[in-house]
C-alpha positions in Angstrom: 12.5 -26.1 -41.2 9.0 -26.2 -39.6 9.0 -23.6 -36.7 7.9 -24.4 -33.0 4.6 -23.3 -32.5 4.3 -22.3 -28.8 0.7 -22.5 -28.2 -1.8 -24.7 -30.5 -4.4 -22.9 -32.1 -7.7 -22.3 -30.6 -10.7 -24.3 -32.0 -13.6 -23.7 -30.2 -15.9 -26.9 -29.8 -19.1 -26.0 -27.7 -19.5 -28.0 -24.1 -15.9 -29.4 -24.3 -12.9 -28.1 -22.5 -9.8 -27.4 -24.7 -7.0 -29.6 -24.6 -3.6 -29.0 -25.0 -1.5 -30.4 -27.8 1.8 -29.9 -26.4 2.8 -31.9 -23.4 4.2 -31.0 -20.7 8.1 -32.6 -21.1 8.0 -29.7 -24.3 5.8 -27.2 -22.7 9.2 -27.4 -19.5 11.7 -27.6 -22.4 10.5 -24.7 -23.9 10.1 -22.3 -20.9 13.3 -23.3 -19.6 15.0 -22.5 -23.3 13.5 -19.4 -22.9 14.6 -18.3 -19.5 17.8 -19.1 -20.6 17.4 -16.9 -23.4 15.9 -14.0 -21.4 19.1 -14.0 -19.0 21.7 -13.9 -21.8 19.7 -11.0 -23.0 19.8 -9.3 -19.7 23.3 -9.6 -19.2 24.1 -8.6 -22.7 22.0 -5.3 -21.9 23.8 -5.0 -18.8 27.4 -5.0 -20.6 26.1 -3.0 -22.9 24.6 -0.5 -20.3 28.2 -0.4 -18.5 29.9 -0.1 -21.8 28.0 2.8 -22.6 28.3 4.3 -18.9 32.1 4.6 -19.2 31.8 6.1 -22.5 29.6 8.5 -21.7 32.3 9.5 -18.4 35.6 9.1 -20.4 33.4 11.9 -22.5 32.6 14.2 -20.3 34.8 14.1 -17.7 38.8 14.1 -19.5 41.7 12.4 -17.0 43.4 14.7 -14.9 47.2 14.8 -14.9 48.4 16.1 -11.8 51.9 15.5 -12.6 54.3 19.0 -12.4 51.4 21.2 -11.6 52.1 23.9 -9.0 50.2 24.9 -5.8 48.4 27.6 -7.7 47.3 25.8 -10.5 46.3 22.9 -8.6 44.0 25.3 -6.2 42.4 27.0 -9.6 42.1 23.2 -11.0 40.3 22.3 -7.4 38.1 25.7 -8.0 37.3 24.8 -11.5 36.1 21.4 -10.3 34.0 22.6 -7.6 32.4 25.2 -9.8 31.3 21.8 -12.2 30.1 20.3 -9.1 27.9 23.0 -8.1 26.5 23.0 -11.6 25.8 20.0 -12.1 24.2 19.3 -8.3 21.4 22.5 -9.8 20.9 20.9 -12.8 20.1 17.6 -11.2 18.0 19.8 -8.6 16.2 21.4 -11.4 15.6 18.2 -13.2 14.2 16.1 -9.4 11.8 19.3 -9.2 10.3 18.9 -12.7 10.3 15.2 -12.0 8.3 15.6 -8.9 5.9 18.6 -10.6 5.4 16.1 -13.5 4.1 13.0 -10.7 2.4 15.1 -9.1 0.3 16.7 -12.1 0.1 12.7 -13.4 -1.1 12.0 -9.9 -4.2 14.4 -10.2 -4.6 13.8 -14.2 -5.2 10.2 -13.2 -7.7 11.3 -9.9 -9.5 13.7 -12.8 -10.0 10.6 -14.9 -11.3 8.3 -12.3 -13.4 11.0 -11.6 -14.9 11.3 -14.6 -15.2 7.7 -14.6 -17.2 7.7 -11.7 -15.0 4.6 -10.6 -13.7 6.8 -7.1 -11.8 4.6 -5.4 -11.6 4.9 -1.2 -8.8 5.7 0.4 -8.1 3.8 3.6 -8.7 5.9 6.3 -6.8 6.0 9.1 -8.2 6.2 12.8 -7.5 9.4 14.6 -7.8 10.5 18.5 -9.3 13.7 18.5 -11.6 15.4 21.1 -14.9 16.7 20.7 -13.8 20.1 20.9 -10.8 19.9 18.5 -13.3 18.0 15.9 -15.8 20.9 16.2 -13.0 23.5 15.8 -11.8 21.2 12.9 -15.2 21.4 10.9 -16.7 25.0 12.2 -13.2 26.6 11.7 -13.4 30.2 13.6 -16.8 30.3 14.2 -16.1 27.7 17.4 -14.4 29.5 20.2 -15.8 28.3 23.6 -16.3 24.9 24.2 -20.4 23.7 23.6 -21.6 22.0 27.0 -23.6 18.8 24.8 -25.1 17.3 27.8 -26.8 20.4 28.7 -28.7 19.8 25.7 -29.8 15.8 26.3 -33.0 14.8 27.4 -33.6 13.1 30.9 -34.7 10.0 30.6 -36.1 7.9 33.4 -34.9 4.5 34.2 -37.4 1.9 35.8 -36.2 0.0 38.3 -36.4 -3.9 37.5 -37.7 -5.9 39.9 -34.8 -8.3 41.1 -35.8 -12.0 42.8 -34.6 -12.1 46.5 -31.5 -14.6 46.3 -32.0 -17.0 48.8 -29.2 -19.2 49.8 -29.2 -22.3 47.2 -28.2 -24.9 49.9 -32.1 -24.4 50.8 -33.5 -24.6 48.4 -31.6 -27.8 47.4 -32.9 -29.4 50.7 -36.4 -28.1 50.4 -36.5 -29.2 46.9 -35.2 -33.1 47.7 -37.3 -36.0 47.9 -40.5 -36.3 46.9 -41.5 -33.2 48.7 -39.7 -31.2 46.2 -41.2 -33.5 43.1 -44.4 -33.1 44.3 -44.0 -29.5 44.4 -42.6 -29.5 41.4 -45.6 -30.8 39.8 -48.0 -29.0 41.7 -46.2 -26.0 40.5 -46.6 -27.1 36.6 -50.0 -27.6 36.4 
């Protein structure tokens, strides 16, 4: 029985693009046999994962028969229970703190090697509204106690004042510019 091959093998012919050998009805056939596959595998492991759930509880944790117990009894059962409960809530503390320690050591095991890589890689930074004198208390630390006066320390600079045209009312000089008057200026004024 000759099995299905699920991509052709490569042979590498120089200045020509490789074509496919399968088409595309059996290249759709194929992935939709195995998707079909894949699921029946998930919901195998699935059963299996319940299957194994219950077993694990009908282990652990026996069925309680409450039938013909007294009042005493049934308190010390109800202690007993809450006694389990408050061990197993600090094991499964203990175990989310050693979970967190162990991300947070791979966390800085991975920044060490990217380090060494010399690959850093930015963080995006965030903008922050902060004043002059919190910035300056932020970077000197305690050394900065009294606010520093920075325009004390600026140069004076001298502006020149530009020399602005006169606006003249436009209506004029529309009418003064009409008619051959204003062409004539107009050409007197280019050469």
């Amino acid at each position: 029985m000759a099995h299905a091959c699920f991509s052709p093998p490569f042979h590498p012919m120089p200045n020509s693009p490789r074509k496919s050998k399968i088409t595309a009805s059996r290249r759709l056939f194929l992935k939709t046999k195995l998707l079909k596959k894949a699921g029946a595998m998930l919901l195998a492991e699935k059963e299996e994962k319940r299957v194994e759930r219950e077993n694990t509880l009908n282990e652990r944790v026996p069925p309680l028969s409450l039938s013909g117990l007294s009042v005493q009894e049934l308190q010390a059962l109800c202690r007993e229970l809450h006694h389990k409960i408050d061990v197993v809530d600090e094991e499964r503390y203990d175990i989310a703190a050693k979970v967190a320690k162990n991300d947070q050591e791979i966390e800085n095991l991975t920044m060490k090697i990217t380090e060494l890589k010399g690959k850093m890689k930015r963080p995006n930074l965030r903008r922050v509204k902060i004043s002059a004198d919190a910035m300056l208390g932020a970077l000197l630390g305690s050394k900065h106690k009294e606010s520093i006066d920075f325009k004390a320390n600026l140069k004076t600079v001298k502006k020149e004042e530009e020399k602005k045209e006169e606006v003249t009312d436009w209506r004029k000089n529309v009418e003064a510019m009409s008619g051959m008057e204003g062409r004539k200026k107009l050409f007197d004024a280019a050469q």
